[in-house]
N, C-alpha and C positions, 0 to 999 in steps of 0.2 A: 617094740617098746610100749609099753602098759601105760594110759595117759591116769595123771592123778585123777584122785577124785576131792571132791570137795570134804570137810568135815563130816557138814552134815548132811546126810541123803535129801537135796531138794535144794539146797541153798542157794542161794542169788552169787553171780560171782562181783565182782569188784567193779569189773566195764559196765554190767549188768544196772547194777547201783549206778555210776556214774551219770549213765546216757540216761538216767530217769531225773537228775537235778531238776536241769533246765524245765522241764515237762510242771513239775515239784510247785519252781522257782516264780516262774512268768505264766503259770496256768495250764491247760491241755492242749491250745487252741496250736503252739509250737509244735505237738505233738503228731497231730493230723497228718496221714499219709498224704505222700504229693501224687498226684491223679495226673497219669498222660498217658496217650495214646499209644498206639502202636507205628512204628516209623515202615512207608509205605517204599519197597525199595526193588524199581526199576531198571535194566539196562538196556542198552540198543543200541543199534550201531547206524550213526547217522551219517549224511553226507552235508558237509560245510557250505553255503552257499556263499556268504560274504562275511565280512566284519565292519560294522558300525555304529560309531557310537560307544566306544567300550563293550560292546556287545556281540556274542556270535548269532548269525541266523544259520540253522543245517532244516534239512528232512530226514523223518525218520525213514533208512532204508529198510531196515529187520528188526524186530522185536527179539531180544534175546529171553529164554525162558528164566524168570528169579521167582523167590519168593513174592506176598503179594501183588502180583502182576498186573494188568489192565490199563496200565498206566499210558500204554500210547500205543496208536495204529502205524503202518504202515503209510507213510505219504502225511504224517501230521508234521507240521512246520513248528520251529522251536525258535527262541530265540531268550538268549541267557546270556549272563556272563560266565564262564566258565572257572571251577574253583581247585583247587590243588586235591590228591584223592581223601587229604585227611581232612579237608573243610576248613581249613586255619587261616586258609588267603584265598586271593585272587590269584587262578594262573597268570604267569607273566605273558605278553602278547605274543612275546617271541617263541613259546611254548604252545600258543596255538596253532592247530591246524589249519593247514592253505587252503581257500577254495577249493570245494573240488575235490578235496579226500577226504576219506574216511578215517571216522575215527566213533572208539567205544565211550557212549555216556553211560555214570549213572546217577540215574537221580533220585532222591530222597526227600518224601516229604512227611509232613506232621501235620496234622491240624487237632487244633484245642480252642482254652480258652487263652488268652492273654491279659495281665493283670498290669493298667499303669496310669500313674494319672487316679487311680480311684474307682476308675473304669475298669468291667471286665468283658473285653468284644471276643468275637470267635475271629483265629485267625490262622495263618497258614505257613510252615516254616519250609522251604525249597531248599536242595543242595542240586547241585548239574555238578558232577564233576568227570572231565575227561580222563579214560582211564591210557 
């Protein structure tokens, strides 16, 4: 199936126009692409040492190879809460790993700036999630 074409060879389409109002409307500054980094995305397979605190401690036993990698050695100690694998919550505790076994992280970070308050600091966004 042959997609239409517009009238006239060049013509703006209707979304086109649309998504330029606001820009139009409130000035360019709406318009400014948003600037962020690249999300930094490690895994590994760590061994649990305890729980406390709402909190797990593990060691990393093996670095599993991912994109952007570097992210942790062998024998580095972690200690996180751990988060479901879409990021939306906190695993439940009864979903944690027992001392003592194994289990696969992965974690995700961000660093940018961050805008609040009026302020804008450099800051750092973590996910740990057990897979």
């Amino acid at each position: 199936m042959q997609r239409s074409r517009p009238l006239i060879e060049g013509a703006l389409s209707a979304r086109t126009v649309l998504a330029a109002v606001p820009c139009l409307l409130f000035g360019l500054s709406l318009c400014m692409p948003a600037m962020a980094g690249n999300w930094v995305v490690c895994d590994a397979r760590i061994q649990v040492m305890a729980h406390s605190g709402g909190r797990l401690q593990a060691e990393v036993v093996q670095v599993l190879p991912t994109r952007g990698g570097g992210c942790f050695q062998r024998g580095d100690a972690l200690d996180f809460a751990p988060e479901t694998p879409d990021y939306q919550h906190m695993l439940p505790r009864r979903s944690w790993p027992r001392p003592g076994e194994l289990a696969t992280l992965r974690y995700r970070s961000l660093t940018g700036l961050c805008k609040g308050d009026g302020v804008t600091r450099p800051c750092t966004i973590e996910h740990h999630s057990i897979l």
